[in-house]
Structure formats: C-alpha cells, structure tokens
DOKEKOL-426033 format. One record per residue (C-alpha): chain; x, y, z. Coordinates in steps of 0.05 Angstrom, whole numbers. Example, Ala and Ser with C-alpha at 12.3 -4.5 7.8 and 13.67 -1.06 7.14 Angstrom:
BEGIN
KOLBA unit   east  north     up
KOLBA    A    246    -90    156
KOLBA    A    273    -21    143
END
This chain:
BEGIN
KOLBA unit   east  north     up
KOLBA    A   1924   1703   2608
KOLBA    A   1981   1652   2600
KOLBA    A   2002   1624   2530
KOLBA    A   1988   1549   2532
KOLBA    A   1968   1535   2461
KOLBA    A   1979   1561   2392
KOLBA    A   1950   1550   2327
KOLBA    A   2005   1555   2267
KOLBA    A   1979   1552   2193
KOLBA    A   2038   1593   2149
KOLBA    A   2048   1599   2068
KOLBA    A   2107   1645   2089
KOLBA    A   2145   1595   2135
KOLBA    A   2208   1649   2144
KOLBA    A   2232   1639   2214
KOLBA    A   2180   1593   2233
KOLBA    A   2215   1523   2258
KOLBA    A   2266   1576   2307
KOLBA    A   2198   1603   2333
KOLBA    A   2166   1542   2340
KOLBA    A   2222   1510   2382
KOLBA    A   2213   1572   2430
KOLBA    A   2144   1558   2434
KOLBA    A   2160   1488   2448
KOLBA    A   2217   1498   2499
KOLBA    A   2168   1545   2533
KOLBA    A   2110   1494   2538
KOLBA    A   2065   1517   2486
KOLBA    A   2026   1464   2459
KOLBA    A   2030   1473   2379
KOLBA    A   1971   1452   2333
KOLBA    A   1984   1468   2251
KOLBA    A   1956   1447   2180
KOLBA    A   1976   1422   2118
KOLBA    A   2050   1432   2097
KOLBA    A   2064   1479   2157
KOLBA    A   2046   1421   2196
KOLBA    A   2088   1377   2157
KOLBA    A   2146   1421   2162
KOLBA    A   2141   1426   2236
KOLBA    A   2143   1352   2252
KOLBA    A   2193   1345   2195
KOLBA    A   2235   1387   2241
KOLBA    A   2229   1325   2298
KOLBA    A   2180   1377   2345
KOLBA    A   2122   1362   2376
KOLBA    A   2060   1380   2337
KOLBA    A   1972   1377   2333
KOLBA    A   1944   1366   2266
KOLBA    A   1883   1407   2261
KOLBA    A   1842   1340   2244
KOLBA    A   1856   1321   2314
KOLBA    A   1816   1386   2340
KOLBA    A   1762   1386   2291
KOLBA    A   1756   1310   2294
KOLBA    A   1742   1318   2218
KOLBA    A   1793   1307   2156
KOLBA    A   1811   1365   2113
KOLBA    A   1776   1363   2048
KOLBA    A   1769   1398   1979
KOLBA    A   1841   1400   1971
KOLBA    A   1858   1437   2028
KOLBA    A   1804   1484   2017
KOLBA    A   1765   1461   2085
KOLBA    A   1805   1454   2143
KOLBA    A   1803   1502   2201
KOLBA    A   1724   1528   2183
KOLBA    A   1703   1487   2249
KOLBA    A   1672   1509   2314
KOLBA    A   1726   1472   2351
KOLBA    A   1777   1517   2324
KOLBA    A   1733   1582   2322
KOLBA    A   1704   1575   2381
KOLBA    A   1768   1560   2414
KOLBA    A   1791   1638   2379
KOLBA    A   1728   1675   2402
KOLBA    A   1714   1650   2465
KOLBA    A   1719   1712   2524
KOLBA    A   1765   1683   2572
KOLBA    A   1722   1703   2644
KOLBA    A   1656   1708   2604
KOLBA    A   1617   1649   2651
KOLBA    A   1571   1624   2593
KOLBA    A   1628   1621   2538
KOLBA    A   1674   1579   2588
KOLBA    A   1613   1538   2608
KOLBA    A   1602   1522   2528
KOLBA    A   1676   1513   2513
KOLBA    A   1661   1455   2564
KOLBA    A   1609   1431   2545
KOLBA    A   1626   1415   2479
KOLBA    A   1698   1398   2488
KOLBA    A   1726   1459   2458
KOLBA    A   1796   1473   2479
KOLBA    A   1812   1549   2488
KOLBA    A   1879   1580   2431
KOLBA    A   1921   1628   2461
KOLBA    A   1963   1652   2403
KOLBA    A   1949   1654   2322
KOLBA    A   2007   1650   2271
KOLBA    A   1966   1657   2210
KOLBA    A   1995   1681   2135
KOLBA    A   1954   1677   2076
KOLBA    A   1959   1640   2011
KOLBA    A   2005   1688   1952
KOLBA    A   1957   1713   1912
KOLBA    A   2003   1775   1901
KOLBA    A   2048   1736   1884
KOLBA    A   2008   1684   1839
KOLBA    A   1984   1749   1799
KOLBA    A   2053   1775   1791
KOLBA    A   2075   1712   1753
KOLBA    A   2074   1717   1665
KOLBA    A   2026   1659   1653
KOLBA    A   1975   1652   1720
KOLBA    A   1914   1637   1699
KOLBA    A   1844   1667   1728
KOLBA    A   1829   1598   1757
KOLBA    A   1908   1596   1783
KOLBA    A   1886   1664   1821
KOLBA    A   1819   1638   1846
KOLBA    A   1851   1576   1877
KOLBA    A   1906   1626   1919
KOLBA    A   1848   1666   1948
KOLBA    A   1859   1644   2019
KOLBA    A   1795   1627   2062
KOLBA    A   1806   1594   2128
KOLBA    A   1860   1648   2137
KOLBA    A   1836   1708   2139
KOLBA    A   1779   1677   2178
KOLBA    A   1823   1655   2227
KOLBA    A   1857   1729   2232
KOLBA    A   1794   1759   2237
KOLBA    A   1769   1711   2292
KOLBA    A   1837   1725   2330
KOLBA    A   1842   1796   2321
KOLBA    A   1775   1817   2338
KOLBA    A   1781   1773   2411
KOLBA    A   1860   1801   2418
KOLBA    A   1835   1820   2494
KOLBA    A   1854   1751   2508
KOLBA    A   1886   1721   2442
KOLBA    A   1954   1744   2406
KOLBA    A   1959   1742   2334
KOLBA    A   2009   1743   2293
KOLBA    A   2013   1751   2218
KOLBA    A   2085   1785   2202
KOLBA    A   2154   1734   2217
KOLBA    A   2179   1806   2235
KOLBA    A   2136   1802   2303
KOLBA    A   2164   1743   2321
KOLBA    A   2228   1762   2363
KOLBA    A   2180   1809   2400
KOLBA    A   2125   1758   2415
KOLBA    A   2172   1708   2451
KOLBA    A   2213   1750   2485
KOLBA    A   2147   1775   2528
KOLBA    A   2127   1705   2532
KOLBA    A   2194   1692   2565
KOLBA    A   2186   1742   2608
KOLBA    A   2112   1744   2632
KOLBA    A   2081   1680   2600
KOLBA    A   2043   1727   2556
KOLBA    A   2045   1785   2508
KOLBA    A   2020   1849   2549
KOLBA    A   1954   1879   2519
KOLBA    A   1979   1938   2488
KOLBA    A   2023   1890   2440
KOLBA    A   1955   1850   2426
KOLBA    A   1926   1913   2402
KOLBA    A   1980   1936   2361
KOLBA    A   1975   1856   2324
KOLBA    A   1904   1859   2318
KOLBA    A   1913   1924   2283
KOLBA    A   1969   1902   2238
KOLBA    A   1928   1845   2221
KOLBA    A   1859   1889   2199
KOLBA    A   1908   1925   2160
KOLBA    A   1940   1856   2130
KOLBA    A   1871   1831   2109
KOLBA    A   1846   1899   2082
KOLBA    A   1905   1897   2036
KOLBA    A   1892   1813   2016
KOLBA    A   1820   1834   2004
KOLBA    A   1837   1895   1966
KOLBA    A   1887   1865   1915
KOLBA    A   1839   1808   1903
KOLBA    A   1777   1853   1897
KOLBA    A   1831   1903   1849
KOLBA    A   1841   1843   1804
KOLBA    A   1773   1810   1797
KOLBA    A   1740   1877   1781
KOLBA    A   1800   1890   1727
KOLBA    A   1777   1824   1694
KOLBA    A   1700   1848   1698
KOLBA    A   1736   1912   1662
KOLBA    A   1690   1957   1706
KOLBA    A   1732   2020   1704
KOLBA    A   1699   2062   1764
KOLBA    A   1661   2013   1808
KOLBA    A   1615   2039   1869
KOLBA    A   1670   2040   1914
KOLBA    A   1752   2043   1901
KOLBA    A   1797   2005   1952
KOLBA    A   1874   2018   1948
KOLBA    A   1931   1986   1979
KOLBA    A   2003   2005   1992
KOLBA    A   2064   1977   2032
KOLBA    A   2109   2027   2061
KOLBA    A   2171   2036   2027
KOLBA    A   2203   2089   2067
KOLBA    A   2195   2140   2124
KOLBA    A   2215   2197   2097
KOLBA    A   2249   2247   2140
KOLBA    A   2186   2305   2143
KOLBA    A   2147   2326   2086
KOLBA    A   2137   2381   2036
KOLBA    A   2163   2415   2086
KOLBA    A   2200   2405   2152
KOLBA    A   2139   2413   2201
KOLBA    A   2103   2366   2156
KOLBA    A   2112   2288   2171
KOLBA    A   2113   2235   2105
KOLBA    A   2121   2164   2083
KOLBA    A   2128   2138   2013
KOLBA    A   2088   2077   2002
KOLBA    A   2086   2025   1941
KOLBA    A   2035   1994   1904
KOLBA    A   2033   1917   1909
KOLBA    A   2038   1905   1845
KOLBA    A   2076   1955   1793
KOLBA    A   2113   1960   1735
KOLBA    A   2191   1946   1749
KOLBA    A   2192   2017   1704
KOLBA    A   2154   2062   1758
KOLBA    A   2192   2103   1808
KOLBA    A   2168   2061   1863
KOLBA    A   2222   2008   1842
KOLBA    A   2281   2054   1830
KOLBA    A   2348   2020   1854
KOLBA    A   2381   2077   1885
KOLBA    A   2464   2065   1869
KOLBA    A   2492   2122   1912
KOLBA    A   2470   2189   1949
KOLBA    A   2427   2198   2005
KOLBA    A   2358   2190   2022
KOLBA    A   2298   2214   1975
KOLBA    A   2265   2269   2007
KOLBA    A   2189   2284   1994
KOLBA    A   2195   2338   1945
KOLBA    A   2248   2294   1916
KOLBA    A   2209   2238   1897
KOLBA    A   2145   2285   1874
KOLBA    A   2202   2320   1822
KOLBA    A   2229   2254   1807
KOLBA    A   2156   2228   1777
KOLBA    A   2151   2287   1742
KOLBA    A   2211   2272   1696
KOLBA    A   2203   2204   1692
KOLBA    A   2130   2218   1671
KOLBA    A   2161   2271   1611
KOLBA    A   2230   2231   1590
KOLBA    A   2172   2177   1570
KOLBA    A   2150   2212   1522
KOLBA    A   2211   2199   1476
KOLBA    A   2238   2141   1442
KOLBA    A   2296   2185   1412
KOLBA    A   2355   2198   1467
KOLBA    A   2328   2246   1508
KOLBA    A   2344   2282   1577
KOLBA    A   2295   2324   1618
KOLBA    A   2306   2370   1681
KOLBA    A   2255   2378   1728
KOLBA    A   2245   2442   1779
KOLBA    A   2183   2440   1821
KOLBA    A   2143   2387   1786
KOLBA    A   2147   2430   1712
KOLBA    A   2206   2416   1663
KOLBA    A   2255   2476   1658
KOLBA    A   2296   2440   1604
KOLBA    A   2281   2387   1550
KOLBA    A   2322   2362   1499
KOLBA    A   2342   2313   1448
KOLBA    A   2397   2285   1402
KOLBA    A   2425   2237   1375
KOLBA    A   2469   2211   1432
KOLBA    A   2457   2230   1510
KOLBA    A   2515   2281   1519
KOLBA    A   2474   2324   1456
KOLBA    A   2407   2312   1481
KOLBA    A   2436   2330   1566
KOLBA    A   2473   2388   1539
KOLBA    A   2409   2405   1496
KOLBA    A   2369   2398   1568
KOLBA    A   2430   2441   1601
KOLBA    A   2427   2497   1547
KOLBA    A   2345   2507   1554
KOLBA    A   2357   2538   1617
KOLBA    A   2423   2542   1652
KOLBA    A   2407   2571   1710
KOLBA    A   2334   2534   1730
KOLBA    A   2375   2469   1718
KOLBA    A   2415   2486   1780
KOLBA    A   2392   2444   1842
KOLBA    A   2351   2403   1791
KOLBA    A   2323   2329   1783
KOLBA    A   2354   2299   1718
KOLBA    A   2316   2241   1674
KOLBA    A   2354   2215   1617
KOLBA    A   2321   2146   1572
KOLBA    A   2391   2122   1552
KOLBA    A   2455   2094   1597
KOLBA    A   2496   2155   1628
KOLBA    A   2566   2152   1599
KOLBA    A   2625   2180   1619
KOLBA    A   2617   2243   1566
KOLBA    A   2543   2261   1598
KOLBA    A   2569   2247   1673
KOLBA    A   2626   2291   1664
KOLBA    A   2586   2346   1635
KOLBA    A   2537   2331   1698
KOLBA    A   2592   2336   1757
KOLBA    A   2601   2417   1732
KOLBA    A   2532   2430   1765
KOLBA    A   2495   2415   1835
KOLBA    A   2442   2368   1809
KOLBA    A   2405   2331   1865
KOLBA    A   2382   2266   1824
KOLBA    A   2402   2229   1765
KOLBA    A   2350   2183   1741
KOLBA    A   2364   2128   1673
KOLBA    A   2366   2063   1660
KOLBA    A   2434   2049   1669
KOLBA    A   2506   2086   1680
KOLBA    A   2573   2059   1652
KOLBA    A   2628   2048   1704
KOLBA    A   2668   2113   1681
KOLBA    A   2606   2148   1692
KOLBA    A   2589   2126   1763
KOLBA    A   2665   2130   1782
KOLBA    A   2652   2206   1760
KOLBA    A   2592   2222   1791
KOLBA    A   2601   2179   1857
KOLBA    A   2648   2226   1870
KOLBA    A   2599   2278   1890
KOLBA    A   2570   2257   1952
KOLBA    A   2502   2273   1962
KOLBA    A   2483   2270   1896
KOLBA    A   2428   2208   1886
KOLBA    A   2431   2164   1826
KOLBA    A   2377   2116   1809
KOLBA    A   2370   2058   1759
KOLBA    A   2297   2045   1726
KOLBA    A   2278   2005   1669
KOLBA    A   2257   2043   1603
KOLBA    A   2244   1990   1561
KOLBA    A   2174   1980   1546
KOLBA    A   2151   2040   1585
KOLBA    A   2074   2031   1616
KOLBA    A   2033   2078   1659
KOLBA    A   1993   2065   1710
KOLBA    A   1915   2061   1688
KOLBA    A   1885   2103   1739
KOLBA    A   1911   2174   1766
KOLBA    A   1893   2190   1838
KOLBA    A   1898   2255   1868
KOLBA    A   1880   2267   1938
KOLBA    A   1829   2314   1959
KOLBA    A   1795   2342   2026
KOLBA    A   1749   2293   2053
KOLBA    A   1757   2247   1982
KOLBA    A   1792   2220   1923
KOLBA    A   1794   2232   1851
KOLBA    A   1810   2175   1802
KOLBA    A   1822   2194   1731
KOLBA    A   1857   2157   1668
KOLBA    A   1921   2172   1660
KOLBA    A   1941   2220   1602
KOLBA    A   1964   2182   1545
KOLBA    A   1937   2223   1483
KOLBA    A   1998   2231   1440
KOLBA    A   2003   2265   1368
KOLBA    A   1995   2200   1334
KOLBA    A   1924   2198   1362
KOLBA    A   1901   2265   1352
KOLBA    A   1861   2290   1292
KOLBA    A   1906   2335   1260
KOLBA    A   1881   2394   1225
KOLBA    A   1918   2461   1201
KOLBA    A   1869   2518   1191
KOLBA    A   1920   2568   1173
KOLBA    A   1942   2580   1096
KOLBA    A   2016   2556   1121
KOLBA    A   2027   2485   1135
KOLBA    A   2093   2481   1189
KOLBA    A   2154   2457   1146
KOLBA    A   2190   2395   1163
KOLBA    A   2237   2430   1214
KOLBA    A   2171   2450   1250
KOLBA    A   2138   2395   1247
KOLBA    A   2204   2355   1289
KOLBA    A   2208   2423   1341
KOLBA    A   2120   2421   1341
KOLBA    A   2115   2349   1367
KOLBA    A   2176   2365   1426
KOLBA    A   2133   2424   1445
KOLBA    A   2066   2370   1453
KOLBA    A   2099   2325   1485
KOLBA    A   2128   2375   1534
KOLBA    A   2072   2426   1553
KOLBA    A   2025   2362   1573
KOLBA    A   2063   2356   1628
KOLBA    A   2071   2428   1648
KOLBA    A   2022   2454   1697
KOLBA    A   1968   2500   1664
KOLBA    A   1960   2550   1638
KOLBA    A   2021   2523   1602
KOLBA    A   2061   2552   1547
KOLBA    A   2121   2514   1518
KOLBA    A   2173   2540   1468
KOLBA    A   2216   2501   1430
KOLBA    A   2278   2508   1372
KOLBA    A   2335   2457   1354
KOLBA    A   2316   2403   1389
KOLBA    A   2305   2430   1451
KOLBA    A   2255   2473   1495
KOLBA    A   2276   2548   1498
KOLBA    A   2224   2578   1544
KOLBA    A   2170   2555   1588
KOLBA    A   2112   2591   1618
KOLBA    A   2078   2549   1682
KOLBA    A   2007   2544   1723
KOLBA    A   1992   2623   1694
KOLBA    A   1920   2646   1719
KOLBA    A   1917   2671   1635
KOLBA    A   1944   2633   1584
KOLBA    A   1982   2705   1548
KOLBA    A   2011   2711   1615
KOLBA    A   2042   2647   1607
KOLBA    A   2057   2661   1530
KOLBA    A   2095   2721   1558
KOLBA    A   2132   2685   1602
KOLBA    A   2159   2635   1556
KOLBA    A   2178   2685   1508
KOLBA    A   2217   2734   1557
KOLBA    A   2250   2664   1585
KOLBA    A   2267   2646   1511
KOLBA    A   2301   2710   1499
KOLBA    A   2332   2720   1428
KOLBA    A   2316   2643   1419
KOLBA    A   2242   2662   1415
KOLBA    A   2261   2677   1332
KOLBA    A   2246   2628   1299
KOLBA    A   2221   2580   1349
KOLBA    A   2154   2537   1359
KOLBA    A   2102   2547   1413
KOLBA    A   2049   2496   1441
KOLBA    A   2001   2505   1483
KOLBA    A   1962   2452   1534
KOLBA    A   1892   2481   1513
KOLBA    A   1858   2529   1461
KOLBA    A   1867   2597   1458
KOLBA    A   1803   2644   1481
KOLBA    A   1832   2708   1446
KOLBA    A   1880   2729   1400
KOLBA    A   1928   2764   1445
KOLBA    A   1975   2696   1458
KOLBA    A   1981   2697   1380
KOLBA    A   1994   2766   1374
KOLBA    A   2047   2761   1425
KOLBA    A   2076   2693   1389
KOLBA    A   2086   2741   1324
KOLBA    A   2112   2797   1353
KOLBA    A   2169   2744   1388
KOLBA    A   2181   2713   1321
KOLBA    A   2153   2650   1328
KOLBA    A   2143   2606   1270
KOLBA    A   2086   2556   1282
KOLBA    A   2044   2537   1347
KOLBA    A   2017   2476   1366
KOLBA    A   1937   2478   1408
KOLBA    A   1876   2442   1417
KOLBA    A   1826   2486   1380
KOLBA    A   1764   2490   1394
KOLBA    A   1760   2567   1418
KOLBA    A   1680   2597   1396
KOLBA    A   1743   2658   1378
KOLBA    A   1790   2615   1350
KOLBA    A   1784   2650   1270
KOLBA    A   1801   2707   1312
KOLBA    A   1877   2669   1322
KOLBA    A   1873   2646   1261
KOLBA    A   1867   2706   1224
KOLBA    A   1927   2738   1272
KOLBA    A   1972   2677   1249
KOLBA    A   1963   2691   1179
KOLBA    A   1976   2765   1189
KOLBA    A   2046   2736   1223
KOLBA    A   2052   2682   1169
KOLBA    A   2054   2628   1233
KOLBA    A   2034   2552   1211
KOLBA    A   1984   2536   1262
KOLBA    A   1964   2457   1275
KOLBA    A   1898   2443   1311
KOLBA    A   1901   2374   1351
KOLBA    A   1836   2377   1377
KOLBA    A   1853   2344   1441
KOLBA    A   1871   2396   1506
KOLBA    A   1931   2377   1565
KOLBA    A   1912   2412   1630
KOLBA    A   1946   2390   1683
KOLBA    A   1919   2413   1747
END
C-alpha cells in the first residue's frame, strides 16, 4: 500500500524537519499538531493542522486534539476490508499511511529536582500513545514510527518501493508495544511510589538496553545489560568507563558486588571482589593504606580481581595497582598521574562513579524460573541494631573498630558466611558453606597465623557451639552474630571458656 499521507505529532523533534522534507519531496501529504506543527511550517514546508481533519479546535490546553474518529478511523481502517472503505467514505474520513508519534517526557519531568506531582500528571501523554496503539495494532497496512533512529530506514524503502515492506511494519509495531509498555510502566512505577504501596498486585519493570554484551556467564550463553530509566548517577548502570575494553557479564555482576561493599564505608576504603564475595577489605587513613590493606588480605585471590575504592586513585595507589593483573578499577575519580599509570595497561577497565551521597535502590529483584522475587534492599547497619553482649567480656576498643569491618563485610558475603578481620583489614573469609563451622574453618585456615588475635562475624546465629570452639582454638578475640540460636548459652558458655567478647546484633545477613 503506497505512502500518501502521514500524521506527525513529536515532543522529541531530533531529525524531524530532514525527514519531513523527504516526505515532502516524495509526495507525502503531512498533517501535525501543536508545536510540531508549528515547527514544520516554521521550516517554509507544506503542512495539515490536525483541526483541519477533525474539523474541531484543540482544547484543554492541548490535552484534546487527535481523540477524533477522523483521525482514528483514518489509523484503523483495513485497507481492502469492503465495509471499512465504504465507511471511510461515507463519513469523509481520509485513510493515514504512516505515524510519527513520541510521547510527552514524563521521564524526564520526574528526573528534574523540583517537579511537582501535578507537573508529572500534566506530562502523562494521552492522544499519543493512543495514536501508537491505533497504528501499531493495524501495521498490516500502516507504518509507525516512534524512534528518530528509524528514520533513515523508513525513507529509504519509501524511495525505493513507495512503502515500507511488511516485515519492517512488524518490527515498528513491536518496537512501539515495547515503547508504550515502558511510558506506562514508569508512570504506573511513580504514581504507586506516591500511594507508598510497597508490593502492589502486580510489578511492571522497565529497562533500556545499555549494551550487548559479547555472550554471557559463559560463552555459549548470550547477554545484554540493560538500565533502569531512572537511577541514581551513583549506581553501576551510569559508570563512565575512561579506558579498557568492554564489560563482560561476569564483569559487571563482580563489579556490583564491590560497589555494593565499598558503600559501606565512609572512612577511605578499597575492596576486591572475586566471584561476587570480597577476598580483601581494607581501610586507612589514605587510599594507598586502605588498597594495600585490601592487597595484603589476600594476595593471591586479588589476582584477576575487580577493585572498588570510595576515594580518588592517586598516583601512590595506581602504582601499587599496575604490579598486579586486576581487570577493573572502580572510584570516584583518578588523578592524572594515576590514569597516565594505569592507562598504560591496556585491557585493564577503569570506571568513574559518584560516591557522594551513596543511595540504594529500594527494591532487590532476583530472577527466578517462571517468576520474580522483589525484596528490600539490605540496609540494616550496626547503628540500627540492638546491641547486646551476653558474654562476661565486653570487646575492647580495638575490637569494637575490627567488629564493625567484619559486619559490614560478611553481609555481603554469600552464606553461610564467615568473615575475619585484624588491623583494619579482613584476614580470612569463608563463602556460601552448606554449615556455618565449615565456613568458620575456612576463614581461619585462609587467615593463617593472622587468625591470633583477630575478630570473626558471622551473617547469622550460630546453631551449635562448634564455630565457637573453633574461633578459640584459632585465637580469636571477639565475634560478631545475630543471636537468636534456642543453643546459643551453649556458645556463650564456649566464649567464656576462651575468654572471647561476644556482641549479639540481633539482626541476621544471608545473602542467597
């Protein structure tokens, strides 16, 4: 069916005088509304206001225009269907070939510091999506078009054929279902935030697509990263990668995972990641002490690892970094000398996020066979916990500073999880055990000598005494757990044989 008239209403008006002057040298008649209309004739080409069609002004601001038979029945009519051609005439309804349709910003209206709920309201887009809809779902004879990206390829098969082929009508249509399930999903994401209804009776979620990645977890396995529409300049999602080359899938998993930990501290602090757990954690009081506290937690699991530091790189801390094959370096910011060092290594990926003013997501999703489950996000910290210390030793001050490392660190180790720490750094770490003494004793052969004198937390109480009976034997000085055991005098009793401060938080980390 040849292209003889189009209908062009567009907020995003990228590209859209070039592509109406194709349109025009082609023959096209155009029709368009408002400012798009404006623009257009503003331009010096021939145009159709929509009042013209629907022989009826637009009204409520704008917010009635294109809701008309003459223009919907012009989008849905079945070209070849005998009664719809005989009502088009019969009413005076003139058929429209192609749709250039995009949608009022409420994305971007939300985005902005300051919009008000009735500023949102007014940039939910009506007529649009309507239009879209109409266009899409009758795309065996209509083309629609709702991405400036589509343009190039929409008039070059009008220049060659008159009109776009049907497979290229299908593909639109589908982009455009997709477009208006995303519109619909923001807007339906924000006005059930302001209800505050946490888990409503359905959850819609939208992402763009970032990147294809080149396979998956692994090669056989084929993956895209996607981005929410609207995030936190301080998520991993908007990362400015400065050198190195592409993310891969595991990558960007390992990547989240130290971002998630290195949030945990406000005191400089760098964290190495190895297959989503942490194999090194440290702190100081510049970078270089707390990367070479990270380096010296485990020098060998570092190797090949993602890097997360909450302070600028300098050229002390990259220097120390080029000794090693690291695969990312993740922190706010890196000095010249330091990028001039580490640039040097090729392959090696740096990436810039914010850190100031850290949030989290609300919700935690986590993909499942046939479903989804949506969770809060973890943000129990020490400050919120209800402290109590059952054992007659209370942890010195020392402790106490070694203690809250080992919290923050072991809630984001997978359970069971077991976390040993000692001079401002983690010295052993025991990961997703099937028991939690299993993980105990793999912290503490990890830790080595370093297990003397060091602290231990765990993510969740302990059912038995044997994880305390292996802390003493090691030499460690104090543990950190939830409580909460029907045993736990049992552990208690063991730490006072060992002479072990033990601090109940009340409050357990699994991490699945």
């Amino acid at each position: 069916m040849k292209v003889k008239r189009a209908l062009i209403s567009v907020s995003d008006k990228t590209g859209i005088i070039p592509f109406v002057e194709q349109l025009t040298s082609l023959g096209i008649e155009v029709v368009s509304t408002g400012g798009t209309e404006q623009k257009i004739a503003q331009a010096g080409l021939p145009v159709t206001g929509i009042s013209d069609i629907t022989e009826f002004p637009e009204i409520l601001n704008g917010r009635v225009k294109t809701l008309h038979p003459n223009v919907h029945g012009g989008l849905l009519a079945m070209r070849g269907n005998e009664q719809h051609e005989q009502e088009l005439a019969e009413h005076n309804i003139s058929p429209i070939d192609l749709v250039v349709v995009n949608l009022y910003p409420f994305q971007a209206t939300i985005s902005k510091t300051g919009t008000t709920f009735a500023d949102a309201i007014e940039n939910i887009d009506i007529g649009g999506p309507t239009m879209l809809r109409a266009a899409a779902k009758n795309h065996n004879d209509v083309t629609v078009v709702v991405d400036p990206k589509d343009y190039e390829k929409v008039i070059a098969e009008l220049k060659d054929n008159g009109e776009t082929s049907l497979e290229t009508r299908r593909e639109l249509a589908a982009k455009v279902f997709r477009h208006t399930a995303a519109y619909d999903s923001v807007i339906a994401n924000y006005l059930t935030q302001e209800t505050g209804e946490q888990f409503p009776e359905s959850y819609t979620v939208t992402y763009s697509k970032k990147q294809d990645l080149r396979y998956g977890e692994n090669p056989h396995q084929k993956a895209a990263f996607y981005e929410a529409p609207i995030r936190s300049e301080n998520t991993l999602a908007s990362a400015k990668q400065l050198h190195g080359k592409e993310l891969s899938y595991n990558n960007i998993q390992d990547a989240n995972a130290a971002l998630q930990i290195v949030k945990e501290f406000t005191e400089p602090a760098v964290v190495a990641v190895k297959h989503m757990n942490p194999c090194g954690v440290g702190n100081g009081e510049t970078i270089v002490n707390a990367y070479t506290n990270a380096y010296e937690a485990d020098p060998v699991s570092i190797f090949g690892g993602i890097v997360a530091a909450n302070r600028e790189i300098d050229a002390d801390t990259a220097a120390k970094m080029k000794k090693i094959f690291l695969e990312i370096v993740i922190a706010p910011a890196f000095s010249k000398e330091a990028l001039d060092i580490l640039t040097e290594k090729k392959n090696l990926r740096l990436l810039t996020i914010e850190m100031e003013g850290l949030s989290q997501d609300d919700k935690q999703l986590t993909s499942v066979s046939g479903g989804l489950l949506v969770q809060d996000i973890d943000r129990y910290t020490l400050e919120d916990a209800d402290i109590s210390i059952p054992t007659e030793r209370e942890p010195s001050e020392e402790e106490w500073k070694a203690l809250k490392l080992a919290w923050n660190v072991v809630k984001h180790v997978k359970s069971n999880a077991i976390v040993l720490t000692k001079d401002d750094r983690t010295v052993g770490v025991g990961a997703g055990q099937m028991n939690r003494v299993g993980a105990a004793k793999i912290a503490i052969e990890q830790a080595g000598d370093d297990s003397k004198g060091s602290v231990m937390g765990s993510d969740a109480f302990f059912p038995m005494n044997d994880t305390v009976e292996a802390a003493g034997k090691a030499g460690v000085t104090a543990i950190i757990q939830p409580g909460g055991s029907i045993r736990d005098e049992e552990s208690i009793e063991k730490a006072n044989e060992y002479g072990i401060a033990m601090v109940f938080t009340g409050v357990r980390h699994f991490k699945h």
